[in-house]
PAVO-708563 format. One record per residue (C-alpha): residue in one letter; x, y, z. Coordinates in steps of 0.5 Angstrom, whole numbers, plus 500, padded with zeros to 3 digits. Example, Ala and Ser with C-alpha at 12.3 -4.5 7.8 and 13.67 -1.06 7.14 Angstrom:
! PAVO-708563
A525491516 S527498514 
! end
This chain:
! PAVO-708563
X187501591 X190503598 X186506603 X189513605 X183518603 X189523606 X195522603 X197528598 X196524592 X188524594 X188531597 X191534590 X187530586 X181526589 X178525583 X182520581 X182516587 X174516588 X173515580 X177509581 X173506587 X166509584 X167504578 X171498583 X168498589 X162504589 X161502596 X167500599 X170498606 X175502608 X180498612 X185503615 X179509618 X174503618 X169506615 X164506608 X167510603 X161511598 X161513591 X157513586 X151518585 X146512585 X147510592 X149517595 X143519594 X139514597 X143514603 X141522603 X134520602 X133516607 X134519615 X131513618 X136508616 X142514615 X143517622 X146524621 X148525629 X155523627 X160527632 X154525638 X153517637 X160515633 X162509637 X169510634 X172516636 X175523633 X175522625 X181522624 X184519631 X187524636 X192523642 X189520648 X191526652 X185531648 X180526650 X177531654 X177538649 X175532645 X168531648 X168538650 X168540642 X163534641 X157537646 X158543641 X158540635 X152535636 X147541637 X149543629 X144543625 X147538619 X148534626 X140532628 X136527627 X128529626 X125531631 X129535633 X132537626 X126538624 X124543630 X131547630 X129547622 X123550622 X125556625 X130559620 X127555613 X124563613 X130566612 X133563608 X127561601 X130564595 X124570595 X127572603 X133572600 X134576594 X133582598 X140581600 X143582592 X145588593 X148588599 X153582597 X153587591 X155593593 X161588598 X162585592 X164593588 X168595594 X173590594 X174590586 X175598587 X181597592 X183592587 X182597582 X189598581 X192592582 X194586577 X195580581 X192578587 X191572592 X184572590 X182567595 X185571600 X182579597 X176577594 X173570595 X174571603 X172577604 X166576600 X162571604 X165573611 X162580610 X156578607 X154573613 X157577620 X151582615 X146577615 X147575622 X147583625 X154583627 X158589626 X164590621 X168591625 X168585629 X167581622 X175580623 X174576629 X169573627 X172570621 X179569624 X175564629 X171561625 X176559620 X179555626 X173550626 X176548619 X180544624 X174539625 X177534620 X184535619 X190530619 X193533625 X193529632 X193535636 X187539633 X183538639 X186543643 X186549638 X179546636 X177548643 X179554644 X177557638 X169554640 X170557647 X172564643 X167564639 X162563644 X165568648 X163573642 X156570641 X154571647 X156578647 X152578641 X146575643 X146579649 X145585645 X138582643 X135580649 X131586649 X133588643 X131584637 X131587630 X130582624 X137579623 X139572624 X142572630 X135576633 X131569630 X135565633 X134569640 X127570638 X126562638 X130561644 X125567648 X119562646 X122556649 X123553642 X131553641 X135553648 X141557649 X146552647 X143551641 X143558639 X151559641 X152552636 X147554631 X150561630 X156558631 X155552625 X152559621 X158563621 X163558619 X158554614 X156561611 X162562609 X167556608 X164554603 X162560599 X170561599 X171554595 X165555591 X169562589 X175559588 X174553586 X170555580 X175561578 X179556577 X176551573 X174557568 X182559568 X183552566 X178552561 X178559558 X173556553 X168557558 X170564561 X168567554 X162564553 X161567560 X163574558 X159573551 X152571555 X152574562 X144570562 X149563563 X151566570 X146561573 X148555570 X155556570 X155557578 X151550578 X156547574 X161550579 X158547584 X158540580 X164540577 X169541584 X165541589 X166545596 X164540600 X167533598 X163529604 X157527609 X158523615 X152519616 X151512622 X146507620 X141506625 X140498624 X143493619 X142496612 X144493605 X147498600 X151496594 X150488596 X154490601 X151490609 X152496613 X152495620 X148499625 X154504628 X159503622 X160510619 X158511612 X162516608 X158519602 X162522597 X158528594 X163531590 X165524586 X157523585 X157529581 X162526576 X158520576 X158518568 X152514570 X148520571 X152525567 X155526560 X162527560 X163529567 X169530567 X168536562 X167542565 X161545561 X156551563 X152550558 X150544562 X143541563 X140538567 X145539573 X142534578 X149536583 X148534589 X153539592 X148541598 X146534599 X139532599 X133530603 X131533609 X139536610 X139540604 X143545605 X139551607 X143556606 X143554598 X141560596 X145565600 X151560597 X147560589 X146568590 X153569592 X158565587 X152569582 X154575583 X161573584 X162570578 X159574574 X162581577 X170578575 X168576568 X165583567 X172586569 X177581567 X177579559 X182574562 X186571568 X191566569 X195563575 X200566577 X203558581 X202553577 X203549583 X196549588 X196547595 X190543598 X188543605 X189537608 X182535609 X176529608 X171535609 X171540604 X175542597 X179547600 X185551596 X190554602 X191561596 X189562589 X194567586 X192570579 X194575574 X189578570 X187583564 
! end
């Protein structure tokens, strides 16, 4: 086993090489990132059930550096993007997660939720009626994108004609955790911008607070619970966590239906699977591959010891295909249950957008199986982004009937 988790064979088929490491080695030092590569459904969900030995403040308290190392010459857009980031939500350790938590929890239960159905669906009827009259598209670029990038500048009172650039700066942030040594400086750039927009925003809501997202946010701020640097990098942390992920879950999804027509049909035929089928979505090719945590103190895991500040990779995506917890889970199967994923992770950093993400790839789902009897690639070849942090397709071109 080699230990280049970026290498194109890992990025093109990662679950090939973690299978492997799963069933050789679940806990694994990894010589070249110096870091634990953990793999198995069992040890993954004890690292996310156990905050006080697995630290989540990973980008403020990693002794080590930029992951993946940076020209010594970005150290200084390297900090900068660092104070940013540490105030992330899925970067805080209680108190303060539980603090910043607290405030949005109401927005996002499944019951506050659903009454954003058929907003998402009446984005959802749009786009497919500009795509009305076409028979092939890059579904990623003019549907999965599009999707969940209005649906949440919506949720967050932005307006549609800013969605653009917010969508265009969010998706820099995608830089977090990719390969190349120069990332920095792009990364910073599009944190400043952003914040540019953000403040703008919250601005407006200052004396104006509706019951948007941002207005929340803003609202804990006037009431000395969130400072202003929290509000920028949560909202911030909300608009590119509230749609870079529904567009994997989207993409990644209709793809395994393309590669399992079986399973397409017994969409088609019973539109009540739409829930289990977007579960096992979320298992089968996960969105997010990985979760970063630093051990608190010296810890056992897997017969191994993980020492205080060591990073700790918990692979999510190859959990899910743990053959110690499911059946035959290489299979894509929407019939499936139970479906124990942990695709949101787990513990008290469970995803809390999980509903808005589950609602979103529903209705997705279920919109293109109604419309299409069929669809198929039209490029047999598909790229990946380079990227240890998420399951990400650069395009998804299709055909359909």
């Amino acid at each position: 086993m080699h230990d280049d988790i970026f290498s194109d064979e890992v990025t093109s088929d990662p679950y090939s090489y973690f299978g492997q490491l799963r069933e050789e080695d679940p806990v694994h030092w990894n010589s070249k990132y110096k870091a634990w590569i953990v793999t198995s459904y069992e040890h993954v969900t004890n690292i996310m059930r156990h905050p006080e030995l697995y630290s989540s403040a990973f980008w403020k308290n990693d002794p080590s550096g930029a992951f993946p190392p940076i020209r010594p010459e970005d150290e200084d857009h390297f900090r900068f993007v660092t104070n940013v980031i540490s105030k992330w939500i899925i970067q805080l350790d209680p108190p303060d997660h539980t603090r910043v938590r607290t405030e949005l929890h109401p927005y996002f239960t499944p019951k506050a939720v659903e009454r954003w159905r058929p907003m998402v669906n009446q984005i959802i009827n749009q786009l497919m009626s500009d795509l009305e009259d076409m028979t092939e598209i890059d579904l990623m670029l003019d549907f999965a994108t599009p999707l969940p990038v209005l649906a949440i500048t919506r949720f967050m009172g932005i307006s549609e004609q800013d969605s653009g650039t917010v969508k265009t700066l969010s998706r820099s942030l995608t830089l977090i955790a990719r390969t190349e040594q120069d990332r920095m400086g792009a990364l910073a750039n599009g944190i400043k911008e952003l914040t540019d927009v953000l403040e703008k925003e919250i601005k407006k809501r200052e004396n104006n607070l509706t019951e948007d997202l941002l207005s929340i946010m803003v609202r804990a701020q006037q009431k000395g619970i969130y400072s202003r640097d929290e509000v920028v990098a949560n909202a911030m942390f909300m608009l590119f966590a509230g749609h870079e992920t529904t567009i994997n879950l989207i993409c990644n999804g209709v793809l395994a239906f393309i590669l399992n027509p079986d399973q397409w049909k017994i969409l088609r035929q019973d539109p009540s699977m739409i829930y289990n089928a977007t579960e096992e979505c979320l298992r089968y090719d996960s969105p997010v591959k990985r979760s970063q945590r630093l051990p608190t103190t010296d810890t056992c895991l897997g017969g191994n010891t993980l020492r205080k500040g060591d990073r700790v990779f918990a692979v999510l995506s190859s959990a899910n295909r743990d053959p110690k917890k499911f059946d035959y889970p290489e299979k894509f199967n929407i019939t499936r249950h139970p479906n124990p994923h942990i695709a949101f992770g787990g513990g008290i950093h469970h995803c809390l957008g999980v509903s808005i993400a589950r609602m979103e790839g529903q209705e997705a789902f279920l919109a293109l199986s109604k419309r299409f009897k069929s669809l198929s690639l039209k490029n047999e070849s598909l790229e990946y982004q380079p990227t240890f942090n998420t399951r990400s397709l650069k395009a998804l071109p299709v055909s359909w009937r």
